[in-house]
C-alpha positions as CSV (number, residue, x, y, z in Angstrom):
1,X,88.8,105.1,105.2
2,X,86.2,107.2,107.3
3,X,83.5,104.8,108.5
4,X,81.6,107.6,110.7
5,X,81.5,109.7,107.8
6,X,77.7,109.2,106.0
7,X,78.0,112.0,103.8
8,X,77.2,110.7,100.3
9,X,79.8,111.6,97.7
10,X,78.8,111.0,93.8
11,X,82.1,111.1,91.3
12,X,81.4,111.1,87.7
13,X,84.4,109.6,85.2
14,X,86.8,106.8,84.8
15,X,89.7,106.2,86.9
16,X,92.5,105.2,84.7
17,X,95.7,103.8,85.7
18,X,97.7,104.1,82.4
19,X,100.5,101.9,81.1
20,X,103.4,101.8,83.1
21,X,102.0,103.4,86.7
22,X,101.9,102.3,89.8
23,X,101.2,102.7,93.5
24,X,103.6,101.0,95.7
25,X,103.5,101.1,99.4
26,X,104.8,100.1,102.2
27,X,104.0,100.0,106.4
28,X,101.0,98.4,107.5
29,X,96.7,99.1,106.8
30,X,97.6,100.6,103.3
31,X,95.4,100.7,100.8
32,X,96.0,101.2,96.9
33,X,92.7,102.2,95.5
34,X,89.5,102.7,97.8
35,X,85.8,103.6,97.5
36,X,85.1,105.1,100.7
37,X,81.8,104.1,102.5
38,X,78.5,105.9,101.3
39,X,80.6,106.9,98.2
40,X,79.2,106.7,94.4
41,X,81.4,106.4,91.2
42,X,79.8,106.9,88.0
43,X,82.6,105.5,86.2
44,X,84.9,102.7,85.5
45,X,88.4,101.8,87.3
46,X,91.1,100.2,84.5
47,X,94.3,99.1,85.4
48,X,96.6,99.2,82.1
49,X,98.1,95.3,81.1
50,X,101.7,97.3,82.3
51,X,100.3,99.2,84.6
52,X,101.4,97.9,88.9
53,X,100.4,98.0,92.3
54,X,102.9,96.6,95.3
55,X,102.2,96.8,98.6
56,X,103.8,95.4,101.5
57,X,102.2,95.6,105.4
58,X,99.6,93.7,106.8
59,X,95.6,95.0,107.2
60,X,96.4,96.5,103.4
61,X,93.9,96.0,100.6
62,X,94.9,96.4,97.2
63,X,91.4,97.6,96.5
64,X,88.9,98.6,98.3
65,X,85.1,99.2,98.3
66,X,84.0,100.1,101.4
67,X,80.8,98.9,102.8
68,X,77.6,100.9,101.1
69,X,80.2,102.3,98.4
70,X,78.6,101.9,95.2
71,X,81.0,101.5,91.4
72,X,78.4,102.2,89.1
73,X,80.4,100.7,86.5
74,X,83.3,98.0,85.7
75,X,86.3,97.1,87.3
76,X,89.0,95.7,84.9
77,X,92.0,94.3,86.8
78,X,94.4,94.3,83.7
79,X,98.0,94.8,85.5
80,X,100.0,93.3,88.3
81,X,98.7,93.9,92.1
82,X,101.2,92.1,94.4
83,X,100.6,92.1,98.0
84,X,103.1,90.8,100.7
85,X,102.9,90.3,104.1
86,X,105.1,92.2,106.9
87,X,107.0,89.2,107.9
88,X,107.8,86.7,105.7
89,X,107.4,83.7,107.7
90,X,104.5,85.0,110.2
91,X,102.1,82.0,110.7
92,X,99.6,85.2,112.1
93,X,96.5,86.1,110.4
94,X,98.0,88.8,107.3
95,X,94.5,90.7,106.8
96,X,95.7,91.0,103.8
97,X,93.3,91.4,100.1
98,X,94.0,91.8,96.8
99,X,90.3,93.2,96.2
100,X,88.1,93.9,99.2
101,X,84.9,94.0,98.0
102,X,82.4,95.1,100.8
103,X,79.8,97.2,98.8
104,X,78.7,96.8,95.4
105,X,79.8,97.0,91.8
106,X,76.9,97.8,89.4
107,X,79.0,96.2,86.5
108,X,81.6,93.5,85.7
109,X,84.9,92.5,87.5
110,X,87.6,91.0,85.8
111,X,90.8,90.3,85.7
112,X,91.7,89.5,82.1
113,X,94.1,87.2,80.2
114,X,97.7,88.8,81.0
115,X,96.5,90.3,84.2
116,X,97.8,89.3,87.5
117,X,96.8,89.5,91.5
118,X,99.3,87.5,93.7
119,X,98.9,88.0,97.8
120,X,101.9,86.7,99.6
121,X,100.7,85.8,103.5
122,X,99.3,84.2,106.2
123,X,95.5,83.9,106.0
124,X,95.6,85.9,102.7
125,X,92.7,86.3,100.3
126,X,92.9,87.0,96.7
127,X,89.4,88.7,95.8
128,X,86.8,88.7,98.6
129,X,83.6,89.9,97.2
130,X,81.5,90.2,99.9
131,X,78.5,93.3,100.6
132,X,75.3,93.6,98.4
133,X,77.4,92.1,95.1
134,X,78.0,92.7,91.6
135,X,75.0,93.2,88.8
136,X,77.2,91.8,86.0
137,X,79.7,89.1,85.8
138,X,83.0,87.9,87.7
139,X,85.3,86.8,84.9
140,X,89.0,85.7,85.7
141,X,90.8,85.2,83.0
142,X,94.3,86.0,84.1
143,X,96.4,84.5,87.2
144,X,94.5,84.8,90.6
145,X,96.9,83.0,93.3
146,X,97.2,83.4,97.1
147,X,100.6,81.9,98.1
148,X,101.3,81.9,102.0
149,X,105.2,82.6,101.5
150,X,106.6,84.9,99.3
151,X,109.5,83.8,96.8
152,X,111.4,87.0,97.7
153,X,112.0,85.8,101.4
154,X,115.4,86.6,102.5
155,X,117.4,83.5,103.2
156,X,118.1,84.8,106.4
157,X,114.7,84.6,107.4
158,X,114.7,80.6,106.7
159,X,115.8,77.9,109.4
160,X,115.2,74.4,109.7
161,X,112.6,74.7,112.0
162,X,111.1,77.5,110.1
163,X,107.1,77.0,110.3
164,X,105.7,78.8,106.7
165,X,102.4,80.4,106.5
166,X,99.5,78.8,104.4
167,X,97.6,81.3,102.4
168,X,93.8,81.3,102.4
169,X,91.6,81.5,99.6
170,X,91.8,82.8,95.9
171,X,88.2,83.7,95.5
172,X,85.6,84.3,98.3
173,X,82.0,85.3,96.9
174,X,80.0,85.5,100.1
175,X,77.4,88.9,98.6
176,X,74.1,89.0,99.7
């Protein structure tokens, strides 16, 4: 994401992600699907019930929409994100989001029956929805769970003096 970059940047259509797709990442500061700042999309984003986003690294967002971005439309949430911190058992501050929401959506956001956001971490946050807001509803429907240790954790990674991460919220709405 450019934040020096003011140039405003209008996209017409829907961005689809079909059944069975997927992003999957993997490093740190990733991000799966972003509105970059002063950006406009005229259009809905869908993610298919089978469609999948995984992403592993700290600082990584899921999705994005960068501060002054604009969805002039609706954001359906219908797959599985799944977002996991770097190290398993880091008590530090993940950064990590699910949906970072720091401009506005001119629509509805949902995640619907069947659909799924878990973020595995320290500190992590399942929908943040922060910036100017959303014109239509929030409507959860489907599982929205922050969970500060991930189930996958290697064995190896466990002693009995292990101290495991806490999670932070599920939903934030803190728009203006």
């Amino acid at each position: 994401t450019n934040t020096s970059d003011t140039t405003v940047h209008t996209y017409t259509g829907d961005v689809n992600f079909v059944a069975g797709s997927g992003i999957v990442m993997n490093g740190t500061t990733n991000i799966g699907l972003a509105l970059d700042p002063y950006s406009t999309l005229n259009g809905n984003i869908t993610f298919a019930a089978t469609s999948g986003m995984n992403i592993t690294g700290d600082g990584s967002a899921g999705v994005l929409i960068s501060d002054n971005a604009i969805l002039a439309g609706n954001l359906n949430l219908g797959g599985t994100v799944t977002m996991v911190q770097t190290t398993g058992t880091s008590t530090s501050g993940s950064s990590l989001y699910g949906l970072l929401m720091d401009g506005q959506v001119n629509g509805n956001i949902s995640l619907p029956a069947g659909g799924t956001m878990t973020v595995n971490g320290a500190l992590a946050t399942g929908m943040s929805i922060q910036g100017t807001g959303v014109t239509g509803s929030i409507s959860i429907g489907g599982t929205l769970q922050t969970v500060g240790i991930s189930s996958t954790l290697q064995q190896n990674q466990v002693t009995s003096s292990t101290i495991f991460p806490e999670a932070g919220s599920g939903l934030v709405v803190a728009a203006n």
